[in-house]
KEPADO-719511 format. One line per 2 residues: number of its first residue (from 1); for each residue z, y, x of C-alpha. Coordinates in Angstrom, 1 decimal. Layout:
BEGIN
NUM	Z:Y:X | ...
This chain:
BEGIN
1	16.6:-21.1:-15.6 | 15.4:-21.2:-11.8
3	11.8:-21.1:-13.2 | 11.8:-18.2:-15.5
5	8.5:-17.1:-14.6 | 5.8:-18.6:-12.0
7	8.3:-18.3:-9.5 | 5.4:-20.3:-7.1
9	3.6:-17.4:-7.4 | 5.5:-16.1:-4.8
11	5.4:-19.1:-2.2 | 2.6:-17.7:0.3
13	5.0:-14.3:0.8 | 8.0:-16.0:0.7
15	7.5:-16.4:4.9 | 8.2:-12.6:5.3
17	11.5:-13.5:5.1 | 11.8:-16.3:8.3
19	11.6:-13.1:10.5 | 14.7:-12.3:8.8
21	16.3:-15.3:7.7 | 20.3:-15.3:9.1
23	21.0:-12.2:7.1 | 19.1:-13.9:4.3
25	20.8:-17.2:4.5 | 24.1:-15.3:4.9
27	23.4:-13.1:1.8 | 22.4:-16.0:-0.1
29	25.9:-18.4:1.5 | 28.0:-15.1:-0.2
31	26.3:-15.2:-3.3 | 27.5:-18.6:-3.4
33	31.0:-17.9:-2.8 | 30.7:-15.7:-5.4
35	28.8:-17.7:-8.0 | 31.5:-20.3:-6.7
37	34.6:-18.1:-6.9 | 33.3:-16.4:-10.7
39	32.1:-19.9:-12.3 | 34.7:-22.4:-11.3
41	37.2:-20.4:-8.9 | 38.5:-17.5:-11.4
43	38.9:-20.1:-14.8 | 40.3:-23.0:-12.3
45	42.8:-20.7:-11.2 | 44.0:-19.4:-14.4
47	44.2:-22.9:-15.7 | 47.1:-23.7:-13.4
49	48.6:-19.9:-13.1 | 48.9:-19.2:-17.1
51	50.7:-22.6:-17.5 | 53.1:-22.1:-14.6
53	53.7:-18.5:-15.7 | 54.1:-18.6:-19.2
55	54.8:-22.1:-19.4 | 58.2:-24.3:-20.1
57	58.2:-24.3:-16.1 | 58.6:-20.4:-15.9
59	62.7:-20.7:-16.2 | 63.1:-22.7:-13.1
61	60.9:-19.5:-11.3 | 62.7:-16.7:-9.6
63	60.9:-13.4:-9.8 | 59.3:-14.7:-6.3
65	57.7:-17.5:-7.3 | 56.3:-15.7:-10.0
67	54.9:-12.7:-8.0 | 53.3:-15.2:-5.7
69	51.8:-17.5:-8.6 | 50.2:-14.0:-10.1
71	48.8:-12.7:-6.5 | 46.4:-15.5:-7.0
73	44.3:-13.9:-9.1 | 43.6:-10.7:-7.1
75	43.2:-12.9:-3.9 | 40.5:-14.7:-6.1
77	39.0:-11.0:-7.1 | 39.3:-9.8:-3.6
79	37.1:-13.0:-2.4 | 34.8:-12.2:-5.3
81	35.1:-9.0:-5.1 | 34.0:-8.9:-1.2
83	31.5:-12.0:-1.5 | 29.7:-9.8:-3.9
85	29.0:-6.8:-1.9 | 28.5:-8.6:1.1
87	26.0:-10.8:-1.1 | 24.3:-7.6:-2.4
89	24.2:-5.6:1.3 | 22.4:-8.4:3.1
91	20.1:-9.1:0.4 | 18.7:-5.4:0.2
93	18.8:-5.2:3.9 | 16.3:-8.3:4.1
95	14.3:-6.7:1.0 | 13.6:-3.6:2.8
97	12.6:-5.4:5.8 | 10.3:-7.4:3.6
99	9.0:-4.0:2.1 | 8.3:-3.0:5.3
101	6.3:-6.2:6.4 | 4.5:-6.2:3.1
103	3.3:-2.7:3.6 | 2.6:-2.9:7.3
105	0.0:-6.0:5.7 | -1.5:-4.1:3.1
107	-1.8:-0.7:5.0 | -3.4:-3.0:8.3
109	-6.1:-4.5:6.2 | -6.9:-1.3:4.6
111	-7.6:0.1:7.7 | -9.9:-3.1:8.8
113	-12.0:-3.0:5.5 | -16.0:-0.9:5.3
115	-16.2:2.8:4.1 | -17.9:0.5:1.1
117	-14.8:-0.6:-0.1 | -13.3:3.4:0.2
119	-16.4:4.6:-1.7 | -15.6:2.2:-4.6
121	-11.8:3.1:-4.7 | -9.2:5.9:-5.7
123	-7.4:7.1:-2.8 | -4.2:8.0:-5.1
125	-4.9:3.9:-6.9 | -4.6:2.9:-3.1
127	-1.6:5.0:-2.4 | 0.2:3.7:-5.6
129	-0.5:0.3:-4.6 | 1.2:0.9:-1.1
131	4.2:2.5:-2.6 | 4.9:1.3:-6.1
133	3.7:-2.1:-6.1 | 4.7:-3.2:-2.9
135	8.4:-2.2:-3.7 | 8.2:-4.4:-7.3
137	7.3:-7.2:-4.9 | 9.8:-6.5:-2.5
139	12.4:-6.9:-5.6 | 10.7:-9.8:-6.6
141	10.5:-11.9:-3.7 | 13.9:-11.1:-2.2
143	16.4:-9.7:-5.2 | 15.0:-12.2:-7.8
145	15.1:-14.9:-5.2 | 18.8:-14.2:-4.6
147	19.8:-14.3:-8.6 | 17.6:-17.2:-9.4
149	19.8:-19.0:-6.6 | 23.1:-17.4:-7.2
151	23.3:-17.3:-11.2 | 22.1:-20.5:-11.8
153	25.1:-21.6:-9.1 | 27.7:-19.7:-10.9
155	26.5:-21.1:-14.4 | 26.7:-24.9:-12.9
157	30.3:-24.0:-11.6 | 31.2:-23.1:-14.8
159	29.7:-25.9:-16.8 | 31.5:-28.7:-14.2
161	34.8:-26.4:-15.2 | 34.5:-26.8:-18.9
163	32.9:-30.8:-18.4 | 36.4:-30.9:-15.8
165	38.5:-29.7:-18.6 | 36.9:-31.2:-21.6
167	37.2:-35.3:-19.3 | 40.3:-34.3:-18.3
169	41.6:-33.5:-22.2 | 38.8:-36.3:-23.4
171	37.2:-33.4:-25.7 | 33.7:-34.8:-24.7
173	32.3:-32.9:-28.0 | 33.0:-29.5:-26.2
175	30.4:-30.2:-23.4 | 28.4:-30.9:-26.2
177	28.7:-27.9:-27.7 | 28.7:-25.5:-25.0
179	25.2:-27.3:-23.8 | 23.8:-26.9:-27.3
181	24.6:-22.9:-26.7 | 23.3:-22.8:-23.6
183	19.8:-24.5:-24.8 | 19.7:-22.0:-27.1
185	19.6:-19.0:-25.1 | 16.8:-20.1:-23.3
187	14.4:-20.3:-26.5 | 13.5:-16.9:-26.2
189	12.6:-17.0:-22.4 | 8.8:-18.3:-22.4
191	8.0:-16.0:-25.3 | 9.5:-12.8:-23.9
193	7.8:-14.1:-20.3 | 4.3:-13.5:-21.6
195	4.8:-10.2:-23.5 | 6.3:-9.0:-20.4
197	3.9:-9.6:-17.3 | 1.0:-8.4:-20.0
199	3.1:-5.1:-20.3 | 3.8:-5.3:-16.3
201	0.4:-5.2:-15.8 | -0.8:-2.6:-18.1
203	2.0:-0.4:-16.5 | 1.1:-1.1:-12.9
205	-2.4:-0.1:-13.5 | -1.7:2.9:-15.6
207	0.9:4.3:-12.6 | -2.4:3.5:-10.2
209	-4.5:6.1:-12.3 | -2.0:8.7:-12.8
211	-0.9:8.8:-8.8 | -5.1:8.7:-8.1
213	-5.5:11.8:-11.4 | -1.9:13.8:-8.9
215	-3.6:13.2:-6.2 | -7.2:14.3:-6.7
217	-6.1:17.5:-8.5 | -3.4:18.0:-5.2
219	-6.8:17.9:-2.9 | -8.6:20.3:-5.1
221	-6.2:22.9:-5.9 | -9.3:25.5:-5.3
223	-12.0:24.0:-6.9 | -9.4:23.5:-10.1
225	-8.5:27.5:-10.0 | -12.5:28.4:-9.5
227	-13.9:26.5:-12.7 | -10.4:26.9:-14.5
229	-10.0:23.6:-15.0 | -6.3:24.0:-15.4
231	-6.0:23.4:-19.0 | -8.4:20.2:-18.2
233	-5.9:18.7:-15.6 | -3.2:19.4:-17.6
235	-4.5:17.3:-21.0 | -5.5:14.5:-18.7
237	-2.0:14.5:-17.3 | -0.2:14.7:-20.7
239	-2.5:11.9:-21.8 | -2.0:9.2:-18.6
241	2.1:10.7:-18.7 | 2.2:9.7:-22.5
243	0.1:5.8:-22.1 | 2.9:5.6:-19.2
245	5.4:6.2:-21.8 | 4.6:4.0:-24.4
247	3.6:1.1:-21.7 | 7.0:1.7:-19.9
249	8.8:1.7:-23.4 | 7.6:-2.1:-24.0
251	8.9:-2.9:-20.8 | 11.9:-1.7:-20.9
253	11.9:-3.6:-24.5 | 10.6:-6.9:-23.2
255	13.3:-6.5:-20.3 | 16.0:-5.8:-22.0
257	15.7:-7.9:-25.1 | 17.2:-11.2:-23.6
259	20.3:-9.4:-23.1 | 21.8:-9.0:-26.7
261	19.7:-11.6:-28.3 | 21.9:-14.1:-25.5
263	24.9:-11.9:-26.3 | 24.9:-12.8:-29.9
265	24.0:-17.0:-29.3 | 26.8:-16.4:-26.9
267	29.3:-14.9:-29.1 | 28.4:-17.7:-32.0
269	29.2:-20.6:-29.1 | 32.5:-18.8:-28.3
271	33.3:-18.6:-31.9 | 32.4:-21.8:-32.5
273	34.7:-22.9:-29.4 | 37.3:-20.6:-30.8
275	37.2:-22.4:-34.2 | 36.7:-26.1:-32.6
277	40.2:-25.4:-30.2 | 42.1:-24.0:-33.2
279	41.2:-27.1:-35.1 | 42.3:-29.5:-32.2
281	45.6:-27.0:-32.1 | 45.2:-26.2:-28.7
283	47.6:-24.4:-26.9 | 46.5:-20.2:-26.1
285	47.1:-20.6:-22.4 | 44.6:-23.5:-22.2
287	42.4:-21.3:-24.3 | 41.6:-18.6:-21.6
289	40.4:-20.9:-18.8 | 38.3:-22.3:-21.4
291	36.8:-19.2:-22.8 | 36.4:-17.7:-19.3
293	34.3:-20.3:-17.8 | 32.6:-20.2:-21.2
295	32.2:-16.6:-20.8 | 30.7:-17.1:-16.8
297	28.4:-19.8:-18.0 | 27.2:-17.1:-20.2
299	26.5:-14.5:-18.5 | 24.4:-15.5:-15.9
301	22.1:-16.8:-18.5 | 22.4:-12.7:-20.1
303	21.4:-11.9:-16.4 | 17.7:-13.6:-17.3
305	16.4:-10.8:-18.9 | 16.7:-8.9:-15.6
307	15.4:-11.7:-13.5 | 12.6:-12.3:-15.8
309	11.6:-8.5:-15.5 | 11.8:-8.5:-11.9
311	9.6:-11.7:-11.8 | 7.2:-10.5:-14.1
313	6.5:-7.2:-12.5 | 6.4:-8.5:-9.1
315	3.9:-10.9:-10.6 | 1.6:-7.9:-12.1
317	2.2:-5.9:-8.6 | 1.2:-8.6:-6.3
319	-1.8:-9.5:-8.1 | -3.2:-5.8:-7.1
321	-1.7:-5.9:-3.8 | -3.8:-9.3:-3.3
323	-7.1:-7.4:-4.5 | -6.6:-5.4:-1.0
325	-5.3:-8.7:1.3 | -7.8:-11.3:-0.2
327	-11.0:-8.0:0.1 | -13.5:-9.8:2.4
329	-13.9:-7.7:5.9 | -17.5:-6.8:5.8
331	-17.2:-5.9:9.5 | -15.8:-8.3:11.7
333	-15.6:-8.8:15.3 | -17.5:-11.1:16.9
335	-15.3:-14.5:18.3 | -16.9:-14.1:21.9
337	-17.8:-10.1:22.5 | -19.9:-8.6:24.8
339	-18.7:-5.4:26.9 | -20.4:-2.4:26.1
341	-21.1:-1.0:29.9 | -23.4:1.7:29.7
343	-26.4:3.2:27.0 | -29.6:1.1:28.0
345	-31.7:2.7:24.7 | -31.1:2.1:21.2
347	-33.4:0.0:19.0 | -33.7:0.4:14.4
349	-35.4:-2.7:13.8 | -36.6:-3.2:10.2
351	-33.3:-1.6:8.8 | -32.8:-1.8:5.2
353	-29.4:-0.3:3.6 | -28.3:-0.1:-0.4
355	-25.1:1.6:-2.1 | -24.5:-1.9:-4.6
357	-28.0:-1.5:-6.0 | -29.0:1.5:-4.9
359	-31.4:1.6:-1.9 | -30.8:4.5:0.6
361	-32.8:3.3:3.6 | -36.0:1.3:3.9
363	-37.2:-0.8:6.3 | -36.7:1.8:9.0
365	-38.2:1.0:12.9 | -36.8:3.7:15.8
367	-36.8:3.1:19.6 | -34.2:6.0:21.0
369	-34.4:6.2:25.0 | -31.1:7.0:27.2
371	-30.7:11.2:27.0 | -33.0:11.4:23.9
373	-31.9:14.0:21.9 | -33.1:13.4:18.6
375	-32.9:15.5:14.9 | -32.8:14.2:11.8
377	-34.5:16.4:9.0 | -35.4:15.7:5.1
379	-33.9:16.5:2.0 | -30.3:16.5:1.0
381	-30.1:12.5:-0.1 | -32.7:11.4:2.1
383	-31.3:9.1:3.7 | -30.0:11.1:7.5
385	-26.1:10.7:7.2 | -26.7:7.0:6.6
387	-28.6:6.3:9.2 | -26.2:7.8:12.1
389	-23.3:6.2:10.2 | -24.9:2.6:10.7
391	-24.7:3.5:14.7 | -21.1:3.1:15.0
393	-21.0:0.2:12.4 | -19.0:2.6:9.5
395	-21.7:0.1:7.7 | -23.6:-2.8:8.1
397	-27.4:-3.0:7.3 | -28.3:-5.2:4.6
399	-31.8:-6.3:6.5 | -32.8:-5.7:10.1
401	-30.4:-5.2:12.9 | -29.5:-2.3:14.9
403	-29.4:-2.9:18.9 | -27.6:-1.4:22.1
405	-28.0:-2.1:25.5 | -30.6:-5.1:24.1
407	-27.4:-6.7:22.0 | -27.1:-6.6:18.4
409	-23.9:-4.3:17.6 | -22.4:-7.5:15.5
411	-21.9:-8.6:19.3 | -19.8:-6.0:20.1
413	-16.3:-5.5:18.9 | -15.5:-2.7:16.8
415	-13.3:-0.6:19.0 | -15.3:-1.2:22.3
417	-18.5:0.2:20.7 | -16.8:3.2:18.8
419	-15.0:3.8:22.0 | -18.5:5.2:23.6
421	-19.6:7.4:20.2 | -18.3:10.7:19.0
423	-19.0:12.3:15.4 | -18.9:15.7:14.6
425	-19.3:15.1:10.6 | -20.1:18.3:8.5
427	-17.1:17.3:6.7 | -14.0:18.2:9.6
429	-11.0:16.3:9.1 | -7.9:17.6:11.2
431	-4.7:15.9:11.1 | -1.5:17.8:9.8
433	-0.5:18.1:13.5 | -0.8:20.8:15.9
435	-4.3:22.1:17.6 | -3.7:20.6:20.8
437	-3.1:16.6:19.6 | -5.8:17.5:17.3
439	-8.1:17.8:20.2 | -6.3:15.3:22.4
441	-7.3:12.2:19.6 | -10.6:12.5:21.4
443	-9.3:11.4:24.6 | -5.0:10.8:24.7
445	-5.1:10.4:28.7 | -6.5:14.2:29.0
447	-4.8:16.8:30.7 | -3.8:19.9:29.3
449	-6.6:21.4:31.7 | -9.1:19.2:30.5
451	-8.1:19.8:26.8 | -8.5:23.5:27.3
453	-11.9:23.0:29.5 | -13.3:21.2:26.4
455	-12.0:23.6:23.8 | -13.7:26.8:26.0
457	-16.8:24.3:25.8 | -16.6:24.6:22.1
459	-16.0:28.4:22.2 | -12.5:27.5:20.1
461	-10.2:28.4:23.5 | -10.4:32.4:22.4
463	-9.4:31.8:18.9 | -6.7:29.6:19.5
465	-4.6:31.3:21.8 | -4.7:34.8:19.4
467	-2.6:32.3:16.5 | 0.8:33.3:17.1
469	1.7:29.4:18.3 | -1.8:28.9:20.2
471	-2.3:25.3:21.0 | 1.2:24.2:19.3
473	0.0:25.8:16.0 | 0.3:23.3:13.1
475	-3.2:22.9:11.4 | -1.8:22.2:7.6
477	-3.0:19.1:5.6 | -6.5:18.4:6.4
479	-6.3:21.4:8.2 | -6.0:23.7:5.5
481	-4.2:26.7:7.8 | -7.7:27.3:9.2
483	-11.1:28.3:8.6 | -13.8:26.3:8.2
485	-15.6:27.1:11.3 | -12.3:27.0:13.1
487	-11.9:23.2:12.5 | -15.1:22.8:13.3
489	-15.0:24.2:16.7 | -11.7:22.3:17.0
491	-13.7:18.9:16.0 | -16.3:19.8:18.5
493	-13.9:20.0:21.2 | -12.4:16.8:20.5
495	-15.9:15.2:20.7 | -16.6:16.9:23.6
497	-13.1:15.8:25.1 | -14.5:12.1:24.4
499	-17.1:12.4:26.7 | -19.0:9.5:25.5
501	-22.8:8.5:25.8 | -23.7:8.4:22.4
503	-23.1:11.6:20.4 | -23.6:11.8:16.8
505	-23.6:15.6:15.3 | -23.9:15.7:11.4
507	-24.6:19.2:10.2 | -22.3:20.2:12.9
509	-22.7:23.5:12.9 | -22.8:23.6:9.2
511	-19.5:25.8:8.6 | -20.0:28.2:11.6
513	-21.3:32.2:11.3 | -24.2:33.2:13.0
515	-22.5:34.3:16.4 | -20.4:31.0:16.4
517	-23.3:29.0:16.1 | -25.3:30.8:18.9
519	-22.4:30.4:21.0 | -22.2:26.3:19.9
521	-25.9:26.1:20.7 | -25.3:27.4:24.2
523	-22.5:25.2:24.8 | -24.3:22.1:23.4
525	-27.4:22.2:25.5 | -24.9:21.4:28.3
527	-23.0:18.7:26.3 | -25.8:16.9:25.2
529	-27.1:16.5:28.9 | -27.4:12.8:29.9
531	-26.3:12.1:26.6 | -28.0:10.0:23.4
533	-27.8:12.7:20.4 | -28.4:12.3:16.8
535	-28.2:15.7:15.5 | -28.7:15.9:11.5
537	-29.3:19.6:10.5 | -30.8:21.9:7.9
539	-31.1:24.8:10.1 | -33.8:25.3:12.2
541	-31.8:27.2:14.8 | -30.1:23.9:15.0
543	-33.2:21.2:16.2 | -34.0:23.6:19.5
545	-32.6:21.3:22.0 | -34.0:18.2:20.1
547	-37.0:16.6:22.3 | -38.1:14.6:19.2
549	-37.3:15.1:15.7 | -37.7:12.0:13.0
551	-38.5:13.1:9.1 | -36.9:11.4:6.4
553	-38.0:11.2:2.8 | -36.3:8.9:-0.2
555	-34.8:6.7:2.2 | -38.1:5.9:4.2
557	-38.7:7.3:8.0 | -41.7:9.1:7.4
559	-43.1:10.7:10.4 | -41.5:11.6:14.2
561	-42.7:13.6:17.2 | -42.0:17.0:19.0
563	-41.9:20.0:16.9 | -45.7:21.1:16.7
565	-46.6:17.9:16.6 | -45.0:17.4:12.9
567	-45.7:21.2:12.1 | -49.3:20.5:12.4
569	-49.1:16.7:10.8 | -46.1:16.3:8.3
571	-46.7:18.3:5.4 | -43.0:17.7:4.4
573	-41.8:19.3:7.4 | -44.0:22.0:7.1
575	-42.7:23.1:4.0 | -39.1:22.5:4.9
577	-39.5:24.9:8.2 | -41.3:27.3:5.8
579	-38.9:27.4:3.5 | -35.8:27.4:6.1
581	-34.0:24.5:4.5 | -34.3:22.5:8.4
């Protein structure tokens, strides 16, 4: 019975729990005590109280003696009793540590992994594998561990009982017989195993879909009510809601099936033990010791269905928490870094990138001086967003390199080089915290002076201090309790809080009015001073502080110079400041 399932499975993650093993060991020492006290302790004792109380000793008993022979058995219930929750407390103490430890892995290699890996994968599939499955391999690992040590305990206890009773009466035949059962019960183990972790993993992926289907239509409660889509959401619900059902349904079949199917075997060996005593004509108080260790070598074994569920599921759960631990990092650090100092010019050299199969940039060459300002211009899908993504390594080329300073950006570790770039992405993500640590993230050794300085920069002071709560006012989810030129001042702020040499400004100004953006323009042609700016824009307001501008077109950098220059020469931008789509 202690290897229902691939138990082994588990072996790597079993180490979460040397952090915390004295309440584990102590958990498991109870259990023991109880398995102890249930399978040998409770039939021992009412093998010697039953014959002293109802026995021919009883008349030589005052009322005393008797009281004190009976108080056994709740003494023995009180131990059990107290062993039990003791055994059950620890045990889920340790598993929520564990659930804690396991999360804490998952949730710090998501957060090491590409924007690739992001791109490929439901945020709500991600989010159910953080919650859900890490919980079914919590119980796994930790509850299952504790029954697969304690059951098995209180079903050996209660087998030496009946083979200490049967030598003792020389009814050898008995252990026979109670083996034979006990053999029995576990024929339907391996086939119900398989059915099972098939169903577990059906279920686990289904509960990843519909937690990624909640929380898309939770994101995009706007876009849903504008195409009314309602009716949409709602079918697609019903239908994952209803494969749940019928996939939870043959769980809860495959886990529960064990239990009467070893009722029944069970009940057939106790009648069968019933019949073989009467035959042998023994007497009813040796009868109940008997059937009560029989009964506690039983039920353990009725306990398997549970166990095997819990093993099963963890099994299904693990293997797509493991798809997130065993992801290769795309981006790691380097072993020996170098320290990025200062902005010595920034070199493209023969820069390929590709989505899978899907080429995006093409051998692209650009030498970008210390205070360039440079805009990026070309057609939605040309290739612009990319390009300044690759500058903070979001991605890695797959040809060429991209160098800083004269070193390679693979020489420089992650943090250090983000450290010295802010982006102001078109898409403005706030926190749901208030305004001012909203702007602080940008810098969280600023001053409060400093954070309003930088917020006056970004023409955002005036608004915020007309909300009701000013710089305490909480922005919502994603930001949602303001408008989207307000979070975009608010992410300029931040950015400019930074103060960093590289600045990266992706449609920037994308979500601002007219008079918002004249004001962001004045107060960028001060931040970008003695600064390295790539500034992607569709505006042609927006490229007047650019001293060269680079043209892209299907992934390819086409053409680069001042603004008359590519007037006069790129017929591409030519049509795109014509047209008023730069």
């Amino acid at each position: 019975m202690i290897f229902i399932g691939n138990t082994s499975r588990y072996t790597p993650y079993v180490k979460l729990l040397i952090k915390h093993k004295k309440p584990f060991i102590a958990g498991i020492l109870l259990g023991m005590l109880y398995a102890l006290s249930s399978g040998f302790g409770l039939p021992y004792l009412l093998e010697i109280i039953l014959p002293e109380i109802f026995g021919e000793s009883r008349e030589g008993l005052s009322f005393i003696d008797l009281l004190l022979a009976a108080s056994w058995l709740p003494i023995i219930m009180a131990i059990r009793g107290l062993s039990g929750f003791f055994n059950k407390y620890l045990i889920n103490y340790c598993g929520l540590k564990v659930l804690e430890d396991i999360r804490m892995m998952v949730f710090t290699q998501l957060q090491s992994l590409s924007l690739r890996y992001f791109q490929k994968r439901k945020s709500g599939d991600l989010l159910s594998r953080l919650t859900l499955d890490s919980n079914e391999v919590k119980i796994a690992i930790v509850e299952a561990m504790n029954d697969v040590i304690v059951k098995p305990l209180q079903f050996i206890c209660a087998v030496a009982f009946l083979i200490y009773l049967s030598l003792q009466k020389e009814e050898f035949s008995f252990i026979f017989i109670c083996l034979v059962i006990c053999a029995l019960c576990m024929v339907p183990v391996r086939f119900v195993s398989k059915k099972l972790l098939k169903r577990a993993k059906s279920l686990q992926k289904l509960s990843g879909e519909i937690t990624a289907s909640i929380t898309e239509s939770l994101q995009s409660p706007k876009e849903i009510k504008s195409y009314n889509l309602e009716n949409r959401v709602i079918e697609k619900f019903r239908h994952d809601t209803q494969s749940i059902f019928y996939n939870q349904l043959k769980v809860i079949k495959y886990s529960n099936i064990l239990n009467p199917l070893n009722e029944f075997i069970g009940a057939c060996g106790v009648g069968i033990a019933i019949a073989y005593l009467g035959l042998k004509g023994v007497n009813f108080e040796e009868v109940v010791p008997l059937l009560v260790a029989l009964h506690m070598s039983y039920e353990p074994i009725k306990k398997m269905g549970g166990i095997l569920a819990k093993i099963q599921k963890g099994i299904a759960s693990l293997e797509r928490l493991e798809e997130i631990m065993l992801e290769k990092n795309e981006l790691i650090d380097p072993i020996t870094p170098v320290s990025f100092k200062e902005n010595r010019g920034i070199q493209f050299k023969n820069v390929n990138f590709a989505y899978e199969t899907t080429p995006v940039l093409k051998n692209i060459n650009l030498s970008v001086d210390p205070g360039d300002v440079i805009a990026l211009v070309g057609p939605s899908g040309s290739g612009k967003s990319t390009f300044v993504q690759l500058i903070p390594r979001l991605f890695d080329p797959v040809d060429g390199e991209i160098l800083i300073s004269g070193f390679s950006l693979k020489r420089y570790k992650k943090s250090n080089l983000r450290s010295f770039i802010s982006i102001v992405s078109q898409d403005t993500v706030l926190f749901n915290e208030n305004i001012y640590d909203n702007i602080k993230i940008g810098n969280e050794n600023a001053s409060k002076n400093e954070i309003i300085n930088a917020s006056k920069l970004a023409y955002a002071h005036d608004f915020i201090e007309m909300l009701p709560d000013g710089y305490d006012t909480q922005v919502g989810e994603k930001g949602t309790k303001l408008s989207g030129g307000q979070k975009q001042r608010i992410s300029i702020a931040r950015a400019i809080l930074k103060n960093s040499p590289i600045l990266i400004l992706d449609e920037a100004t994308s979500a601002l009015d007219t008079e918002s953006e004249a004001k962001i323009q004045m107060a960028l042609k001060e931040v970008v001073k003695n600064r390295t700016v790539f500034m992607i824009a569709h505006r042609f307001s927006t490229i007047g502080i650019a001293n060269r501008i680079c043209v892209f077109e299907k992934g390819n950098l086409i053409n680069e110079g001042s603004y008359e220059y590519l007037y006069n020469n790129c017929s591409l931008f030519k049509k795109l400041c014509d047209s008023q789509e730069v």
